[in-house]
N, C-alpha and C positions, 0 to 999 in steps of 0.2 A: 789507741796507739798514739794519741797526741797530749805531749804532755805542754803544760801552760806556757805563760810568755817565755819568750826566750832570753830577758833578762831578769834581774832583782834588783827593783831600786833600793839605794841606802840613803835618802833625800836628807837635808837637813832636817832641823829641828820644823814642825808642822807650824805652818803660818795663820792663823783664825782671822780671815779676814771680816770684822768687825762691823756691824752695822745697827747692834742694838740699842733702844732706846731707853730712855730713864724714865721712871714713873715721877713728874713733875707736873706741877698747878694741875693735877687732873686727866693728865696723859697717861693714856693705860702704857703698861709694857707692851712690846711684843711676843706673839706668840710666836714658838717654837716646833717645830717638824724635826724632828732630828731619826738621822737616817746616818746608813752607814753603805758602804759604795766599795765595788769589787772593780778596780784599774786592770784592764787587760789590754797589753798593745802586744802585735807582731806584726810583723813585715813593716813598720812603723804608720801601723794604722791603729786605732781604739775600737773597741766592742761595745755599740753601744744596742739598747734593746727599744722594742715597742709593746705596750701591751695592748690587748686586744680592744677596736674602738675608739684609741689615742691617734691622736694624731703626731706628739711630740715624743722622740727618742730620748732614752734616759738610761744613763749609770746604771749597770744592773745591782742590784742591791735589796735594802729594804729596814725595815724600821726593829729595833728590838722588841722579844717577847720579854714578857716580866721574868726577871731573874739571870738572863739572860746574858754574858759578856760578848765584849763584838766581834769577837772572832768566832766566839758558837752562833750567836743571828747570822753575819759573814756565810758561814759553811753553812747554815740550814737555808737561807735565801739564796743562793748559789746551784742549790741543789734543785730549789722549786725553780727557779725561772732559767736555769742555761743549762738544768740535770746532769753536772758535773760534781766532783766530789775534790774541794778545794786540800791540798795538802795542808794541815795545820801549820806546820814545822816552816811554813817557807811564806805565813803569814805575813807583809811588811807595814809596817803607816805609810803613806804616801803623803798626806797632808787634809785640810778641815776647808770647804768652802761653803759661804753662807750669802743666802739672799730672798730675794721674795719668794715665796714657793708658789708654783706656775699652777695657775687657773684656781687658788686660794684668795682667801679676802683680804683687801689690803693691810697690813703690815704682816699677815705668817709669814713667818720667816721659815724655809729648810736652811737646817746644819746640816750639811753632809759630811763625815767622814770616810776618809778614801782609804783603800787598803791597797797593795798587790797581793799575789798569790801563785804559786802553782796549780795544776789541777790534775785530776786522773780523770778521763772520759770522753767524750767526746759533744761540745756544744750543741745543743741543740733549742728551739725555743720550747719550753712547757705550755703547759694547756693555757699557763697565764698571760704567755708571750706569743703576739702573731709575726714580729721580725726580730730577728739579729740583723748587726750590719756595722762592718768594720768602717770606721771614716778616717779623714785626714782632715786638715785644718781648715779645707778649704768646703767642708763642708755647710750647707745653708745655717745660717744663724735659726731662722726660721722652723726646721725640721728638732732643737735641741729645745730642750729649760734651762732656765738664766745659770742654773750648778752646773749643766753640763757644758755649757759654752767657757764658762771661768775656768774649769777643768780642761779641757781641750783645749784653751789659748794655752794655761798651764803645761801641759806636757809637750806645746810649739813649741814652745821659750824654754823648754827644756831640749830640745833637739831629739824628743823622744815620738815624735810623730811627723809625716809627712807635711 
């Protein structure tokens, strides 16, 4: 009976917030994590998830399979962790946030790419998730990873969360 957010953003053009480094005198690159992330707000709170044994809440989301485009990872990762079934059609970019990825070795980096979406079903956490839990901005820095905190200032400053 519930169907997804109750807006669609149409944001601008996605901002890469940049933090990569150059292979110089010996300097490895950074590695990369690259993940792709399902934006859900209502009542102007965000959905954020836990899995089981974590202690930090996180973007529900997840990493592509080989071959994979991100709207098909998007709806098959959506499926495993909130057992909702994303409307293709109503797929949006929200925007790209990058930083150290949380409880990794120093310099991985996660890309996260953010999407919105519709959904048909009803949220719930999968075997992989032990919480859901809608927050507002005033939410603990502490309880989030460094993408989810950049995101959630992000949709403050957008007047799209409490």
């Amino acid at each position: 009976s519930s169907l997804g957010p109750a807006f669609v953003l149409r944001p601008p053009a996605a901002r890469l917030l940049s933090t990569s480094r150059h292979c110089r005198n010996g300097m490895a690159e950074a590695s990369f994590i690259d993940k792709l992330a399902l934006v859900l707000v209502r009542d102007r709170k965000q959905l954020v998830a836990r899995s089981k044994g974590k202690t930090a809440f996180f973007t529900p989301g997840g990493k592509r399979e080989s071959g994979e485009s991100d709207e098909e990872a998007l709806i098959r990762e959506s499926k495993e962790e909130l057992t909702v079934d994303l409307v293709p059609s109503t797929i949006e970019h929200y925007g790209v946030f990058q930083a150290q990825a949380f409880g990794k070795p120093e310099g991985t980096m996660v890309r996260m790419t953010c999407y919105t979406a519709d959904f048909e079903g009803e949220l719930a956490p999968s075997e992989e998730v032990e919480e859901l839990r809608w927050i507002a901005s005033d939410c603990p820095h502490s309880d989030l990873t460094v993408t989810g905190i950049m995101l959630m200032e992000d949709l403050k400053k957008r007047d799209l969360i409490d």
